[in-house]
MARBA-3410 file (N, C-alpha, C, O; in Angstrom, 1 decimal):
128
145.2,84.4,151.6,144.6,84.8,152.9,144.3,86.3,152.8,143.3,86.8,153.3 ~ 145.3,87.1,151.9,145.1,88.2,152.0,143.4,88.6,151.5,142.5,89.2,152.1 ~ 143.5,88.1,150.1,142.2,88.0,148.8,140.9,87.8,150.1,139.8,88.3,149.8 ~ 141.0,87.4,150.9,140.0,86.3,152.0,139.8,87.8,152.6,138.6,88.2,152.5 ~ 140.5,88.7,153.2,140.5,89.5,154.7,139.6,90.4,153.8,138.5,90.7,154.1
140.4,90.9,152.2,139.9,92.2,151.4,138.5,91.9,150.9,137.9,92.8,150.4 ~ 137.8,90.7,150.9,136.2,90.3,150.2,135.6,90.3,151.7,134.6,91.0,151.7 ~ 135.8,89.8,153.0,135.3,90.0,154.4,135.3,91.4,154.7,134.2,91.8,155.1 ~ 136.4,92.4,154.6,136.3,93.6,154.8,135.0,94.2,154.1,134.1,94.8,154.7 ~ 135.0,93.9,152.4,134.4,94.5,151.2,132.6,94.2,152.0,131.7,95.1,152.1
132.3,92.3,152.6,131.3,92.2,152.8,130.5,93.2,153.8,129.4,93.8,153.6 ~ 131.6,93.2,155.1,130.9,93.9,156.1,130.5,95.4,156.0,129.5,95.8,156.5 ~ 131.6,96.2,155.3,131.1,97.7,154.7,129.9,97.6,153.9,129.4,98.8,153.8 ~ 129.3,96.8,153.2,127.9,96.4,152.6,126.9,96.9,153.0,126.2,96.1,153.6 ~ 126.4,98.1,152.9,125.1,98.5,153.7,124.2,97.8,154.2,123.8,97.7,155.4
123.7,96.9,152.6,123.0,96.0,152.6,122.7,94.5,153.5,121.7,93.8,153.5 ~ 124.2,94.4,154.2,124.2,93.6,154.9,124.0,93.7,156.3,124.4,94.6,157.0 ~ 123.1,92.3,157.1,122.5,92.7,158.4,123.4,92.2,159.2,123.9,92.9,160.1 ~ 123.8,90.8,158.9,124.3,89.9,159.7,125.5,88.7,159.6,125.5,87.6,159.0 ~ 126.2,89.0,160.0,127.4,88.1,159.5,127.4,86.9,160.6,127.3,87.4,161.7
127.5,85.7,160.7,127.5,84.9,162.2,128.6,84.1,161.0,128.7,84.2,159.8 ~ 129.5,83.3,162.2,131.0,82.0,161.1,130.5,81.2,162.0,130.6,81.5,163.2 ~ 129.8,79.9,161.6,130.2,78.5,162.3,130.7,77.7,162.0,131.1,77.6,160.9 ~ 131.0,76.5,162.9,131.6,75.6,162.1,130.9,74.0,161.9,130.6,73.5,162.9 ~ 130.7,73.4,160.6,130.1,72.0,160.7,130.8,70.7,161.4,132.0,70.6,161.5
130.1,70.1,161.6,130.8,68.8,162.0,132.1,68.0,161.6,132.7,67.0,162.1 ~ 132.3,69.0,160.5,133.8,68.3,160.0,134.3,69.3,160.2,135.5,69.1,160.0 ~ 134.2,70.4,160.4,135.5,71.4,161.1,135.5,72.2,160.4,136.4,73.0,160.8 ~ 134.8,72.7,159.1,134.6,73.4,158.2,134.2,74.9,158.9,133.4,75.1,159.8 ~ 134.9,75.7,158.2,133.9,77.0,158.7,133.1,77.9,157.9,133.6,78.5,156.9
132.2,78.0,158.2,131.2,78.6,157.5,130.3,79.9,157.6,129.6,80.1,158.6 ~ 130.5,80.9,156.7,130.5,81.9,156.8,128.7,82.5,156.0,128.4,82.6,154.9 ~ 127.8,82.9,157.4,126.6,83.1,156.6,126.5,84.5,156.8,127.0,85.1,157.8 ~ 125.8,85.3,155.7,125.9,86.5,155.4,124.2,86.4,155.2,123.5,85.6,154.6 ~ 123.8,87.4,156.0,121.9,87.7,155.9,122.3,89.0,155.2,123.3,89.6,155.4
121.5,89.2,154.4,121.3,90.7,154.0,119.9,91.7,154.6,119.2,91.1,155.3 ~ 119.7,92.8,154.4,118.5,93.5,154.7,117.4,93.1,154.3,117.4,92.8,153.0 ~ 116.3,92.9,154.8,115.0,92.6,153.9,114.3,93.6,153.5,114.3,94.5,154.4 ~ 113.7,93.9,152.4,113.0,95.1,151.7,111.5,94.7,152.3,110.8,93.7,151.9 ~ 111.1,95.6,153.4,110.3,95.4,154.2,109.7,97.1,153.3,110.2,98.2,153.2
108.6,96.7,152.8,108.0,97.2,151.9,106.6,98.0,153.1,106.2,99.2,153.0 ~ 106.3,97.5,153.5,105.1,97.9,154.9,105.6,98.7,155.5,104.8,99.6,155.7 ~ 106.7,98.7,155.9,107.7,99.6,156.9,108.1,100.5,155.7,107.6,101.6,155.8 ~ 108.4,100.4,155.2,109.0,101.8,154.2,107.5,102.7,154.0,107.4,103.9,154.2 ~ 106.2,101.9,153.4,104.9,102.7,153.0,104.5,103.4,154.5,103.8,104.4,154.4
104.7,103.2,155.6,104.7,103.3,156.8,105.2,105.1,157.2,104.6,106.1,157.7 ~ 106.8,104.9,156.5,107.4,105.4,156.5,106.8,106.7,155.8,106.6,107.7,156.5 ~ 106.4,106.9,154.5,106.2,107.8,153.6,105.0,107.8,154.1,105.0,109.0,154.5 ~ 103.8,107.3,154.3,103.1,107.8,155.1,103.0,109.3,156.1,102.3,110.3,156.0 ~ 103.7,108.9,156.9,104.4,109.7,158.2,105.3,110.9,157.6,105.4,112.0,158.2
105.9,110.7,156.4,107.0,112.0,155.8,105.7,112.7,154.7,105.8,113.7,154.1 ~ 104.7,112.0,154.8,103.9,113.1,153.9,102.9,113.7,154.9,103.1,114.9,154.6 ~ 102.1,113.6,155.8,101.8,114.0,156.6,102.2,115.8,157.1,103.3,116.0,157.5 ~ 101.3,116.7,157.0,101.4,118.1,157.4,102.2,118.1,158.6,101.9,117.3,159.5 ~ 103.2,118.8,158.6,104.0,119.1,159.9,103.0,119.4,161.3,103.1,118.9,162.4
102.1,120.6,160.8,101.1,120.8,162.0,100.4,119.3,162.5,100.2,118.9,163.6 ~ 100.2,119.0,161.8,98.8,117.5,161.7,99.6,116.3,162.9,99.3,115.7,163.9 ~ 101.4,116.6,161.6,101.9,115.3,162.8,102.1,115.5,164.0,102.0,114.6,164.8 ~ 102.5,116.9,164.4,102.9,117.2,165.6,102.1,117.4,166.5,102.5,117.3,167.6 ~ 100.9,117.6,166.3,99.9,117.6,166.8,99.3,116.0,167.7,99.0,115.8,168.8
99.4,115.1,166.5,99.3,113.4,166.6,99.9,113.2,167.3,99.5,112.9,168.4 ~ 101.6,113.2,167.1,102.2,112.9,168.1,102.3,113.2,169.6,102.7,112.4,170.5 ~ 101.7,114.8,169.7,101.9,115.2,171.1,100.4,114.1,172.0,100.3,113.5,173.1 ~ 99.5,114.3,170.6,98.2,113.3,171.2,98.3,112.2,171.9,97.7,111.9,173.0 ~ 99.4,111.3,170.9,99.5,110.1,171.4,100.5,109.5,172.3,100.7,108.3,172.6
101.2,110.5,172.6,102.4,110.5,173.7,101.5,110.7,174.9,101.6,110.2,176.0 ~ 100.7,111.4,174.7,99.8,111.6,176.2,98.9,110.3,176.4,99.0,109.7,177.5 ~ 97.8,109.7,175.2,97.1,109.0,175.5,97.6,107.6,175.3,97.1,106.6,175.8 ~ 98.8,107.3,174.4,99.1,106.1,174.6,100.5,105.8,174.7,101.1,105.2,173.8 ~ 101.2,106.2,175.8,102.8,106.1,175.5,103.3,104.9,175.7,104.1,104.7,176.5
102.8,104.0,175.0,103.3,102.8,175.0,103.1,102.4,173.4,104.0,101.7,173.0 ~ 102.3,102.6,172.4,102.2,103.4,170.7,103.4,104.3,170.8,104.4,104.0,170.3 ~ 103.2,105.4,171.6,104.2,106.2,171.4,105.6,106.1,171.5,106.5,106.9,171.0 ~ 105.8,104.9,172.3,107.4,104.6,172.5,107.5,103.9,171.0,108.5,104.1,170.2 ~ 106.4,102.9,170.6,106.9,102.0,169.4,107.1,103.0,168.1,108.1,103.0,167.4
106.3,103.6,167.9,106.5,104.5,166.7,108.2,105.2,166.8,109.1,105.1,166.0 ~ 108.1,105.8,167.8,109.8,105.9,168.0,110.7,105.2,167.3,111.4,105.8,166.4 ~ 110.7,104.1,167.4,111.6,102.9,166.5,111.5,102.1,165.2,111.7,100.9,164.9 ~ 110.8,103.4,164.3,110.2,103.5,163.1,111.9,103.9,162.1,112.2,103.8,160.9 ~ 112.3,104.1,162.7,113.6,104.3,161.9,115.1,103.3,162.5,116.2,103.6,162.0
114.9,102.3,163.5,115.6,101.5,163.9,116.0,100.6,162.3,115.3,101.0,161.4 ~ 116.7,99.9,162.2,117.3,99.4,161.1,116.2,97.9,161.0,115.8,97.5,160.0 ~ 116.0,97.4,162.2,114.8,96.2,161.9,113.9,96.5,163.2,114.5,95.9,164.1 ~ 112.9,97.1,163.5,112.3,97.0,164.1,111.0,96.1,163.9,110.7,95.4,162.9 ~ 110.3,96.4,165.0,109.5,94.9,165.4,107.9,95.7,164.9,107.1,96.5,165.4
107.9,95.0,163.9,106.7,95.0,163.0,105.2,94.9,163.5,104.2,95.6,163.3 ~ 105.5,94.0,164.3,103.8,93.2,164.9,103.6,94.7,165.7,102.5,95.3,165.8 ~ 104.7,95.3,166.4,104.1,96.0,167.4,103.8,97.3,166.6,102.7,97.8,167.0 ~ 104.2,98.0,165.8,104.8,98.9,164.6,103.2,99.0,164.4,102.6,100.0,164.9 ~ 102.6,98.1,163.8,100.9,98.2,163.0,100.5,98.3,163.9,99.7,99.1,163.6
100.4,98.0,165.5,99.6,97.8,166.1,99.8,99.9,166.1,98.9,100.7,165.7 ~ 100.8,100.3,166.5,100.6,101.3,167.0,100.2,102.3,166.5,99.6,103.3,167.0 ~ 100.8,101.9,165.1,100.5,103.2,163.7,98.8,103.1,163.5,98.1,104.0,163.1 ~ 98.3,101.8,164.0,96.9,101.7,163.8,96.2,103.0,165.1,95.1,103.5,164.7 ~ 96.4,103.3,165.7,97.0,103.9,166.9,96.6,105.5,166.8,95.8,106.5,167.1
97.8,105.1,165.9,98.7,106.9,165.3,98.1,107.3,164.3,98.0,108.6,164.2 ~ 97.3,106.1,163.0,96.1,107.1,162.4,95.0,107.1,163.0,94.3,107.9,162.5 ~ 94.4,106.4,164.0,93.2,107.1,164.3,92.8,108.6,165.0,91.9,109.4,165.0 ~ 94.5,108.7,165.5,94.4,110.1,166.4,94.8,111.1,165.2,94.5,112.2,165.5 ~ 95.5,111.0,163.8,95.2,111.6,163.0,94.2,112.0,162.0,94.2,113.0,161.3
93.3,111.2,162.2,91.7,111.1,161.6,91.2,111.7,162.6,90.4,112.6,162.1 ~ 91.2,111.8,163.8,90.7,112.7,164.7,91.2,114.0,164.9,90.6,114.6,165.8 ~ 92.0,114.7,164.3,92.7,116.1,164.3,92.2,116.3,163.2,91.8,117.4,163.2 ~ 92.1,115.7,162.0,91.7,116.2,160.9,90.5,116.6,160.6,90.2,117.5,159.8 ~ 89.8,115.6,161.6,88.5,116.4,161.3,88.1,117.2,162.2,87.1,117.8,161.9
88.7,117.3,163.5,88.4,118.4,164.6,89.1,119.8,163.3,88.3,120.7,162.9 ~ 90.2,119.7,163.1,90.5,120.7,162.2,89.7,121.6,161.2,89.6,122.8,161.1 ~ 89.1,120.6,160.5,87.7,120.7,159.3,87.0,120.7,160.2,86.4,119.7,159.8 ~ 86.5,120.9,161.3,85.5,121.3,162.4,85.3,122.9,161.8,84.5,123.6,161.1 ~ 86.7,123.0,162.9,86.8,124.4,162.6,87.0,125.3,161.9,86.6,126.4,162.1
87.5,125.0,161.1,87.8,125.6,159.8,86.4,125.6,159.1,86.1,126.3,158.1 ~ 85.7,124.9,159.4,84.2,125.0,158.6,83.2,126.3,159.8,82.5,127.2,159.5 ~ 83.6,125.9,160.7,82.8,127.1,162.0,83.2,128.9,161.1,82.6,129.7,160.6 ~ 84.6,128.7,161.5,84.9,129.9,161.3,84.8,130.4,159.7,84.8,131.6,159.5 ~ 84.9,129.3,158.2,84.3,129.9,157.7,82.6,130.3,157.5,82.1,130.8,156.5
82.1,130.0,158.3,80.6,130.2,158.6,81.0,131.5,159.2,80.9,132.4,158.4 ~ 81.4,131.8,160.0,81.1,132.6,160.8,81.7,133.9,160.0,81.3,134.9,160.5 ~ 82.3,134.0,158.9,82.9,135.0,157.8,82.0,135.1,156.9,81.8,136.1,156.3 ~ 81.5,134.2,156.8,80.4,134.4,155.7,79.4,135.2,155.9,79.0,136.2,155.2 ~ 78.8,134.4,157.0,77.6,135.6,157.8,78.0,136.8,158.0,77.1,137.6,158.1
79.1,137.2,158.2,79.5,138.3,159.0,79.6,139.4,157.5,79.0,140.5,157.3 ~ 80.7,138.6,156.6,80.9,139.5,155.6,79.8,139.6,154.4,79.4,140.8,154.2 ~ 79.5,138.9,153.9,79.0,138.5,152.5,77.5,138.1,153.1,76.7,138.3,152.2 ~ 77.0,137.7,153.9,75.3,137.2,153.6,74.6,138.6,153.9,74.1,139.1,154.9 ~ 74.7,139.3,152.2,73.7,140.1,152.3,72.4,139.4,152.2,72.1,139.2,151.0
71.5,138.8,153.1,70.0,138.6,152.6,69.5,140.3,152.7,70.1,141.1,153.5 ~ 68.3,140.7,151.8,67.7,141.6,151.9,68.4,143.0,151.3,67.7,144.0,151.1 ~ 69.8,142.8,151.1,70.4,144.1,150.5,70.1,144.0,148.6,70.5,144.9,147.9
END
């Protein structure tokens, strides 16, 4: 019994493990199922996505999308939940890069204005 408590203890400290449920079969048997984590490969690319991402760029997205969609914005939230809910996850990140494709290039907007505007100012000698 003891051997029994010390491999139950061992299981549940398992990082890897999500879910422990014990039932019992029709003959009285008890049965012990152990789920482990799924290597959710989409959610992790998801993830590094988002951690590579310019700090200005993200913070910027996010203040965007907290205003124009906070219901995206609540889901992205639970990007670091241990299983969060996938379906809603793409929908929102789909969401979350468009309003980063839109800062990026309002960004490269400007940044193209104002180096125009140094150019002319400093360097376009025509005529000199």
């Amino acid at each position: 019994m003891e051997k029994l408590l010390e491999n139950l203890v061992a299981l549940l400290a398992d990082e890897n493990v999500n879910d422990v449920k014990i039932n019992k079969d029709e003959k009285g048997n008890t049965i012990i199922l152990i789920s482990k984590k799924k290597d959710n490969t989409e959610l992790q690319k998801i993830r590094q996505e988002i951690e590579d991402l310019d700090d200005e760029i993200f913070e910027a997205a996010a203040a965007r999308l907290k205003i124009s969609s906070p219901t995206a914005f609540q889901v992205m939230t639970t990007l670091e939940e241990e299983n969060p809910n996938m379906d809603n996850i793409k929908v929102a990140y789909k969401i979350f890069k468009a309003i980063v494709k839109e800062i990026v290039e309002q960004s490269i907007k400007e940044h193209t204005e104002e180096v125009n505007r140094l150019f002319n100012k400093y360097l376009n000698n025509k005529g000199e």
